[in-house]
N, C-alpha and C positions, 0 to 999 in steps of 0.2 A: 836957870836950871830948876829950879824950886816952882817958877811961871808953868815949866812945860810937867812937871808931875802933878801939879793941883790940874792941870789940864787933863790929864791919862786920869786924873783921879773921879773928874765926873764925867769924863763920854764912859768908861765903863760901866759903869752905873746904869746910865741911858741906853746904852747899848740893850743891855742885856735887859734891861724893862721892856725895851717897845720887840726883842726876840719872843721875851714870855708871852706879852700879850699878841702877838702874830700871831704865834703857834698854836693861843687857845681860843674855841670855839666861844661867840659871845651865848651866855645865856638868855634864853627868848623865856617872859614868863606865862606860867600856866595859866589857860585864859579857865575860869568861872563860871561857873554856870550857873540860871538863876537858881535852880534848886540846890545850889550848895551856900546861895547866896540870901535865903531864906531860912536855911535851915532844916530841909526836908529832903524826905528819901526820893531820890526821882523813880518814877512810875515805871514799872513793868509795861512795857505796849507789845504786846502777842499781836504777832501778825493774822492779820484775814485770812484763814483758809476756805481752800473753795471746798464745796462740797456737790454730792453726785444725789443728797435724796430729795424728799421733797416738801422740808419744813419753809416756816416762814419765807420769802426768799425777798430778795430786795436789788434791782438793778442797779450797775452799777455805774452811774451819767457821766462818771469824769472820762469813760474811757469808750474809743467808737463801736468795739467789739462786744457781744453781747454775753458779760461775763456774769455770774449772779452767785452771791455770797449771802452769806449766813448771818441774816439780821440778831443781834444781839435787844432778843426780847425777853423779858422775864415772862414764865410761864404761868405765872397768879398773875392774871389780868379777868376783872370780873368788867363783863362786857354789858354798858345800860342801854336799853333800846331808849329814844326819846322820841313819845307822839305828838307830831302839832297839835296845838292846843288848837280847839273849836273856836272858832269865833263865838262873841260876846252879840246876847241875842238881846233886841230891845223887847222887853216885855210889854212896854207898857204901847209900843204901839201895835203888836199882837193882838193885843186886846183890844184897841179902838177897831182895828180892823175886823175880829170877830162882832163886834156889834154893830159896826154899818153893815157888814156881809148877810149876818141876821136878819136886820131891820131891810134891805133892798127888797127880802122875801115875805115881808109884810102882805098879807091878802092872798098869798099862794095858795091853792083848795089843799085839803088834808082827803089825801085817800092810800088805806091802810095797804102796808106794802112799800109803797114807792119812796123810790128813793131823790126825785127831783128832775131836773130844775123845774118842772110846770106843776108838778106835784109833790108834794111828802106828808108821809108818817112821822110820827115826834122821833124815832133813832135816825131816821131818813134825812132827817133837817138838821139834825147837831151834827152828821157827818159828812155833811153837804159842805157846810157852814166852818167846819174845825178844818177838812181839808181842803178850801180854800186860802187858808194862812200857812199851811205846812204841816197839821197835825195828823197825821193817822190815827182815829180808833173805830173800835170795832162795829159792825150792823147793827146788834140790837142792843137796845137799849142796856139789857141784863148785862151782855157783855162791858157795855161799855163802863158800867157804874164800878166796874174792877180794876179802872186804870187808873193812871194820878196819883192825886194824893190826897187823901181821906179831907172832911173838909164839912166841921158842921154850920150849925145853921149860922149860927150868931159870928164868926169869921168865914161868911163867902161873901166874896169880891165880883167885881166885872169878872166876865168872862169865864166864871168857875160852870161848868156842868149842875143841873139838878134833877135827883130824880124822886120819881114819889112810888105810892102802892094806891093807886085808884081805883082799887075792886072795889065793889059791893064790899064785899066782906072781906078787909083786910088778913092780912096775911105777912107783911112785913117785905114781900117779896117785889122787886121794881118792875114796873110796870108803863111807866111813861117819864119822859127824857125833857128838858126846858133847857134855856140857858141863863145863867144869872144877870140883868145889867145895871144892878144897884139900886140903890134906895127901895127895897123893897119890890121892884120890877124884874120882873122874866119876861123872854118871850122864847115861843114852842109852837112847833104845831098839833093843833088841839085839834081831837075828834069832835067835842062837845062845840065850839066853835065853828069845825068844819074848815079851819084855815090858821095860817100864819095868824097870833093874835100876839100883845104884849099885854099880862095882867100883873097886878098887886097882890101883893100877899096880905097886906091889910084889907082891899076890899072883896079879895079873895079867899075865905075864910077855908074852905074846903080845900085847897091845894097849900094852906099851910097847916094840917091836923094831917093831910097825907103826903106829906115834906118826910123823904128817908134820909138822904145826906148829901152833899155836894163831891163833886172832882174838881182838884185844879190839875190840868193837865197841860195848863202853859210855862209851866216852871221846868217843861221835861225835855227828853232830846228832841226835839223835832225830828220827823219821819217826811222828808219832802214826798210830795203825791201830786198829780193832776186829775182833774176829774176828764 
């Protein structure tokens, strides 16, 4: 007797444990999210609206239909234009080739006026000769002694321009055009010569007492030309 109450004494028990837990629903837990799992407010995301005017607009590729939404651009945007850079110009063979170009017209007559190839005048022949490498300047002489870059006696190089005042009676004002090709040598075409010549300033005493000043004009942008 005492067997069968210790027996009633735990199926009730049991009983009513595994009723309670039948009856209730297991709890599932709350799944986390990484923003709560960091620490941080999770983000506002305002949906894409479409719109009808006609700012920025931006197609929209995820979808096949031609839908176009409202690009999220800030309005301070300072726009830089960028120009290709020019090419890198070889100076130095500029200037050889100005002085073979020169020197080819060795012995060509000087008749006042012309401009070449079977004839030239001293502006005639420096802008025979410059625009054969790419340089543009101007017809006469006067003009041209305004271009470049200022360039006196004692720093002119290959290839710099020179001009002098060969009047009778000076004046200061330029008058005939040469080219410079170092150690003391030019060559120009000379009325007094009558032709294409290359002279010294040392044995030419008179064309350096009416020496005005030099141009370098090979340091400048190049103006491509054909003759």
């Amino acid at each position: 007797m005492k067997k069968i109450n210790l027996l009633n004494i735990t199926i009730i028990p049991t009983f009513i444990l595994f009723t309670a837990c039948s009856n209730t629903e297991p709890k599932v837990a709350k799944a986390t999210s990484i923003y709560e799992l960091i620490g941080i407010a999770k983000p506002i995301q305002e949906p894409i609206q479409e719109i009808t005017e006609e700012p920025i607009q931006v197609q929209d590729k995820r979808t096949s239909n031609r839908r176009f939404f409202q690009a999220n651009v800030s309005p301070n945007i300072e726009y830089i234009s960028y120009k290709r850079p020019l090419p890198e110009v070889d100076t130095y063979a500029i200037i050889n080739d100005i002085e073979s170009n020169a020197k080819h017209f060795l012995g060509t007559p000087y008749v006042w006026g012309a401009t070449g190839p079977d004839t030239f005048d001293c502006s005639g022949f420096t802008q025979w000769v410059y625009r054969d490498v790419g340089i543009t300047i101007p017809r006469v002489s006067r003009e041209q002694a305004r271009v470049g870059e200022f360039i006196s006696f004692e720093n002119l190089r290959r290839g710099d321009m020179i001009f002098f005042d060969t009047k009778k009676h000076r004046s200061g004002k330029v008058t005939h055009v040469g080219i410079y090709l170092g150690s003391g040598n030019f060559i120009h075409a000379s009325s007094a010569g009558k032709k294409v010549v290359i002279y010294n300033f040392n044995q030419k005493e008179f064309y350096k007492k009416r020496f005005l000043w030099g141009r370098r004009v090979t340091s400048m942008n190049h103006h491509y030309a054909s003759n």
